[in-house]
MARPASE-289388 format. One line per field, with one value per residue: residue number from 1; residue in one letter; chain; z, x, y of N, C-alpha, C, O, CB in turn. Coordinates in steps of 0.1 Angstrom, whole numbers, always signed. Glycine has a CB too. Example, Ala and Ser with C-alpha at 12.3 -4.5 7.8 and 13.67 -1.06 7.14 Angstrom:
<recs>
k <- 1, 2
r <- A, S
c <- A, A
nup <- +78, +71
neast <- +132, +128
nnorth <- -57, -22
caup <- +78, +71
caeast <- +123, +137
canorth <- -45, -11
cup <- +78, +79
ceast <- +132, +129
cnorth <- -33, +0
oup <- +85, +80
oeast <- +142, +134
onorth <- -33, +11
cbup <- +90, +57
cbeast <- +113, +141
cbnorth <- -45, -6
</recs>
This chain:
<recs>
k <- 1, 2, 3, 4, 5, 6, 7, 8, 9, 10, 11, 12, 13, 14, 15, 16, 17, 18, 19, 20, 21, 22, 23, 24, 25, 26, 27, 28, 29, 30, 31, 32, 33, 34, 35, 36, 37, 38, 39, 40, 41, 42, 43, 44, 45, 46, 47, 48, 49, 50, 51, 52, 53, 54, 55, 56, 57, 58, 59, 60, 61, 62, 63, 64, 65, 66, 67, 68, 69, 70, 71, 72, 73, 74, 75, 76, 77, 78, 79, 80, 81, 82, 83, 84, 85, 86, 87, 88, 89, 90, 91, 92, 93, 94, 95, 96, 97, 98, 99, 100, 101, 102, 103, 104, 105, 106, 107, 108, 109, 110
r <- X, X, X, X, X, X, X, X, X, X, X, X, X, X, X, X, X, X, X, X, X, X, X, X, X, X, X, X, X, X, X, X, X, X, X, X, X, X, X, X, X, X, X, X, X, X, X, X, X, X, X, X, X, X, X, X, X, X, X, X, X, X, X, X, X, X, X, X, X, X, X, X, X, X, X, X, X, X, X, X, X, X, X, X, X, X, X, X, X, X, X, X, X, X, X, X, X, X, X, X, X, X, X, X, X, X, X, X, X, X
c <- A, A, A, A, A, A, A, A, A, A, A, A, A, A, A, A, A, A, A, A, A, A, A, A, A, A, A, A, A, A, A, A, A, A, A, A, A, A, A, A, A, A, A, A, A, A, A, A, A, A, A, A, A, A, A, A, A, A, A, A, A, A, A, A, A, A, A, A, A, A, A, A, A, A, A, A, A, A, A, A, A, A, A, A, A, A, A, A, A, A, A, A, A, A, A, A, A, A, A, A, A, A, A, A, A, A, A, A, A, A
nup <- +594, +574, +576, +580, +557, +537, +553, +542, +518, +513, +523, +505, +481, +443, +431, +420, +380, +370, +351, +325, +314, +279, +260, +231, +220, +238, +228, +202, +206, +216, +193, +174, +190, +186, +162, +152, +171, +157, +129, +134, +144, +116, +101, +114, +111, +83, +84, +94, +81, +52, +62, +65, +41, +30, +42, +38, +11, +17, +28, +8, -11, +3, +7, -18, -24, -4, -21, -46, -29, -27, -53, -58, -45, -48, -76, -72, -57, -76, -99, -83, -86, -85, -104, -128, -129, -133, -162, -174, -170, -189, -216, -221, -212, -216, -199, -185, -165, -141, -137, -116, -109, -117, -97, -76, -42, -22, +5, +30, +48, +85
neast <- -138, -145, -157, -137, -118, -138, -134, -107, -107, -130, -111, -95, -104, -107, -89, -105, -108, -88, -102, -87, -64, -79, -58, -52, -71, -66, -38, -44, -54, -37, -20, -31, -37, -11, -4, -21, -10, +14, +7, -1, +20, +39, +22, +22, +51, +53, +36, +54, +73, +62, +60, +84, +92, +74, +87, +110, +112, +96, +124, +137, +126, +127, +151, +152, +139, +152, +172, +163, +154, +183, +189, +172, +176, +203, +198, +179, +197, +215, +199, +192, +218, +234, +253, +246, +214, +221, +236, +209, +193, +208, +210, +185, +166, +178, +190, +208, +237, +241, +256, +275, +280, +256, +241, +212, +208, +178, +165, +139, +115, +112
nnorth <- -847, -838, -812, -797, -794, -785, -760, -751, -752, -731, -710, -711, -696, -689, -665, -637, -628, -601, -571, -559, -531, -518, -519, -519, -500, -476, -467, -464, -435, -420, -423, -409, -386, -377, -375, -353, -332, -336, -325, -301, -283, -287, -274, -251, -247, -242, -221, -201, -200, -190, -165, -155, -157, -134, -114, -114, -105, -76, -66, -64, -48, -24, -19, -17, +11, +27, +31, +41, +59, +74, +81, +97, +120, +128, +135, +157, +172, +178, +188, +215, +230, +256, +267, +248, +264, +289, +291, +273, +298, +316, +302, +294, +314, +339, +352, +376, +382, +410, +436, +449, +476, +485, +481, +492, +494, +496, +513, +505, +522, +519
caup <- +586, +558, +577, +580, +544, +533, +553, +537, +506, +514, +524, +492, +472, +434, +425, +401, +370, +370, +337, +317, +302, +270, +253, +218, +223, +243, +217, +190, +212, +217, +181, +167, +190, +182, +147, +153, +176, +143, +123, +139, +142, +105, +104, +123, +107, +71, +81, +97, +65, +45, +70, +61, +26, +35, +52, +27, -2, +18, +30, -6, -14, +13, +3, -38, -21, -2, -33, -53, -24, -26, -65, -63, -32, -58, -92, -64, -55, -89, -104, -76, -83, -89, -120, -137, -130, -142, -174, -181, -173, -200, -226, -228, -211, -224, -189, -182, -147, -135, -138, -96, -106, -117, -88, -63, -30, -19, +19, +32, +59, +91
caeast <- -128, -150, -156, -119, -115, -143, -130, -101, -116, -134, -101, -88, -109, -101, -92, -110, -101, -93, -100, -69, -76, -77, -42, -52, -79, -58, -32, -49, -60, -21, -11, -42, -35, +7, -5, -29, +2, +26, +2, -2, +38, +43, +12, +29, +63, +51, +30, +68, +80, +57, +57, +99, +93, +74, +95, +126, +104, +99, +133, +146, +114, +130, +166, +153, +136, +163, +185, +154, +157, +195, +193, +162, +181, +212, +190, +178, +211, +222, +194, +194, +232, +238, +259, +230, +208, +231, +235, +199, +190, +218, +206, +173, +160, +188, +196, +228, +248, +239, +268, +281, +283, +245, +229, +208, +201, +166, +160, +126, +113, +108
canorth <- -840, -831, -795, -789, -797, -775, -746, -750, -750, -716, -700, -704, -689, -684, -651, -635, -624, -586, -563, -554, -519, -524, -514, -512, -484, -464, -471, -457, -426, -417, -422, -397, -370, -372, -374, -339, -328, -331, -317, -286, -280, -288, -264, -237, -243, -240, -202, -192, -201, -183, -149, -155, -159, -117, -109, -110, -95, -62, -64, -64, -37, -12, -15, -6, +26, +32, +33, +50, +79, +84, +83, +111, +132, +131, +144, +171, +178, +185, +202, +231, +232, +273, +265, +247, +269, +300, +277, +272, +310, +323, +297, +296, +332, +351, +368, +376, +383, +421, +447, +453, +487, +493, +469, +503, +492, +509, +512, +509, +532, +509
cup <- +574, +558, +574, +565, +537, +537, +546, +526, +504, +513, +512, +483, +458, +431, +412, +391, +366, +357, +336, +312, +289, +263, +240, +214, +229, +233, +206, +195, +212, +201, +174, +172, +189, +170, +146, +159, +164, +135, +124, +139, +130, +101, +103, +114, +91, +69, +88, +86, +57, +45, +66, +50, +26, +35, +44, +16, +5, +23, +17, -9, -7, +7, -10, -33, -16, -10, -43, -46, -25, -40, -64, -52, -44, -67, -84, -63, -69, -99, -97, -76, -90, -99, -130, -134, -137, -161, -182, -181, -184, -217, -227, -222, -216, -212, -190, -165, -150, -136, -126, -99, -107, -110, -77, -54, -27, +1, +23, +43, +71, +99
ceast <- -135, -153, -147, -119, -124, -141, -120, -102, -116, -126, -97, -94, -100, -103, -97, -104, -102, -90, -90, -74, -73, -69, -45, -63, -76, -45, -32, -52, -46, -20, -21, -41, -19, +4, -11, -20, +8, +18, +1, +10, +37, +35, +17, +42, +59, +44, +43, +69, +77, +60, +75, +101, +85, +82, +106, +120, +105, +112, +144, +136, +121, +143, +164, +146, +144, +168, +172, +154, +167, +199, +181, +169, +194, +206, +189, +187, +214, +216, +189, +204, +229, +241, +250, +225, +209, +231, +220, +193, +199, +212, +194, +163, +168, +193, +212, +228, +244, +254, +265, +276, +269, +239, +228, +202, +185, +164, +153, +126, +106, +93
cnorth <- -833, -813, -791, -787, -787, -761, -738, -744, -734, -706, -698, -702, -688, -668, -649, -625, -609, -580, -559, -542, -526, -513, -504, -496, -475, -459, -459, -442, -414, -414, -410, -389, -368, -372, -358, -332, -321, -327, -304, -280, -279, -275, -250, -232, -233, -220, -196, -192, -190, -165, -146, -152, -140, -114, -104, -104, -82, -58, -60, -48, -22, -13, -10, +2, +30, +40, +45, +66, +88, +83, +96, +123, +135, +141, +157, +180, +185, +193, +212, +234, +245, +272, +262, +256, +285, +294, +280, +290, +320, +315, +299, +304, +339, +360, +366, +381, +401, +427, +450, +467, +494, +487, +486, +492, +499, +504, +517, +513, +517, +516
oup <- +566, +549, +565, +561, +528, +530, +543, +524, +498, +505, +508, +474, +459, +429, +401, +393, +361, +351, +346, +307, +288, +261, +237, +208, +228, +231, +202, +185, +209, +198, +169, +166, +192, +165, +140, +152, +160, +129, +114, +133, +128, +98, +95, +111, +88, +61, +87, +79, +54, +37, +64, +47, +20, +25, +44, +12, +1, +22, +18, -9, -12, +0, -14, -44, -22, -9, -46, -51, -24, -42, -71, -52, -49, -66, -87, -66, -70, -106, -104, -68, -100, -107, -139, -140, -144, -169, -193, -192, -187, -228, -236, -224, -224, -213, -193, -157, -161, -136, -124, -91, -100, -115, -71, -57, -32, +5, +23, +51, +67, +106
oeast <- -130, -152, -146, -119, -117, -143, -121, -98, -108, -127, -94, -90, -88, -113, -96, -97, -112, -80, -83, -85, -67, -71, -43, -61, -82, -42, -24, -52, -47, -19, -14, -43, -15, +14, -5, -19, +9, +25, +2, +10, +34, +42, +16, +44, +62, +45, +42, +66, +85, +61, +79, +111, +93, +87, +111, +127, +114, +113, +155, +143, +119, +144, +172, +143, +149, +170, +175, +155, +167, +211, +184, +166, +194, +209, +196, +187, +215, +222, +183, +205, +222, +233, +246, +232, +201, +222, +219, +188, +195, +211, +191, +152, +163, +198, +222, +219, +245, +263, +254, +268, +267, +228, +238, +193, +184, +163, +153, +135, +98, +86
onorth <- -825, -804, -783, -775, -781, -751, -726, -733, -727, -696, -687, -708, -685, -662, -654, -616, -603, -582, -556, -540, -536, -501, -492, -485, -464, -447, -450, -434, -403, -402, -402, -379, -356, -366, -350, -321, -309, -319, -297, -269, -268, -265, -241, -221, -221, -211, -184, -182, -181, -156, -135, -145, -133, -108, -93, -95, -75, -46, -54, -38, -11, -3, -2, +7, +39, +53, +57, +77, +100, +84, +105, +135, +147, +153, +167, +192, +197, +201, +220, +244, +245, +276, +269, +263, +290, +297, +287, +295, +331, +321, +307, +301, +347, +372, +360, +383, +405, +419, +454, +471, +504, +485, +491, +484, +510, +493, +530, +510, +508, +509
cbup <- +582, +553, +588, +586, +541, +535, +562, +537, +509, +525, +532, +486, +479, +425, +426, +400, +360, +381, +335, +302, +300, +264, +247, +207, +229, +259, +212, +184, +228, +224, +171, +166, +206, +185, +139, +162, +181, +135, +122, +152, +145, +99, +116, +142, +106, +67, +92, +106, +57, +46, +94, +63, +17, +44, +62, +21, -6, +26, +37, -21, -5, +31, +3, -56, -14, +0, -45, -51, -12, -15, -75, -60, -9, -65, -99, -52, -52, -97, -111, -64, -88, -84, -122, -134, -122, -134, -164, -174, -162, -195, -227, -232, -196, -237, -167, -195, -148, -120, -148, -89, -115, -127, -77, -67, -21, -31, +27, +29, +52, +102
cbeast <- -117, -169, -155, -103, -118, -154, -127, -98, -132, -140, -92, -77, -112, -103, -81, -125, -106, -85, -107, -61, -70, -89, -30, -57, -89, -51, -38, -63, -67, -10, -10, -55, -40, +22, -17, -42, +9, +35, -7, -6, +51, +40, +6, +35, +73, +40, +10, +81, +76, +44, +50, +105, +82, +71, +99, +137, +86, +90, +133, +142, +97, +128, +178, +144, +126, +169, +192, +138, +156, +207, +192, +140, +188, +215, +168, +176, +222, +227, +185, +192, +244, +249, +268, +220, +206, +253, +233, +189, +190, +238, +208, +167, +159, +179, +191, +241, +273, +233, +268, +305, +293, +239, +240, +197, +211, +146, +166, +115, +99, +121
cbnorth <- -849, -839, -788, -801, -812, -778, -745, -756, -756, -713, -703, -709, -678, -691, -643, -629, -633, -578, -552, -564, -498, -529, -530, -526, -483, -468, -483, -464, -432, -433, -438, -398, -362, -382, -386, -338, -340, -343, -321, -285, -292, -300, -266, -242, -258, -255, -194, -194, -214, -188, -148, -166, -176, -112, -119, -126, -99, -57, -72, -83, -43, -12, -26, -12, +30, +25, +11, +43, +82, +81, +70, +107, +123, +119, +136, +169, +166, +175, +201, +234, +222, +281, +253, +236, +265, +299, +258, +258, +314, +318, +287, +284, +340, +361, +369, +392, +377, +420, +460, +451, +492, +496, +447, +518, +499, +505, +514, +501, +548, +503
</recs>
């Protein structure tokens, strides 16, 4: 019987002891690139922000030119007005308005 008993034996073998990965070094591997992850977002958010924080400066910048062009198209407006300009030619040239009756035509030879 001591065969039998030794075969036995043999058959059951202990299993052996299989590697675990190791948790905490994968662990750490995880948490440092979701840390580099969120860094990069925050990153990202903070240069929208900034290009936002632009962004509304020339938007404010173009509405005071705007207003700068339809206050200088106005001034335009009003100093080519006919009247003014009748005005400043009576005051300070001294012309006056033409008499209808002494204005000659001349008609040049085509």
């Amino acid at each position: 019987m001591g065969s039998i008993a030794e075969g036995i034996r043999i058959g059951r073998a202990r299993p052996r002891a299989v590697p675990r990965p190791r948790l905490l070094g994968g662990g750490v591997v995880w948490i440092v690139l979701f840390a580099m992850l969120l860094a990069g977002v925050v990153a990202v958010n903070v240069t929208v922000l900034r290009l936002n924080l632009q962004l509304d400066g020339v938007g404010r910048e173009r509405s005071e030119l705007k207003s700068d062009i339809a206050n200088l198209r106005s001034e335009l407006s009003s100093a080519s007005a006919t009247a003014r300009i009748e005005r400043l030619a009576t005051k300070e040239l001294g012309l006056t308005q033409a008499d209808p009756e002494t204005i000659i035509f001349v008609q040049l030879r085509k």
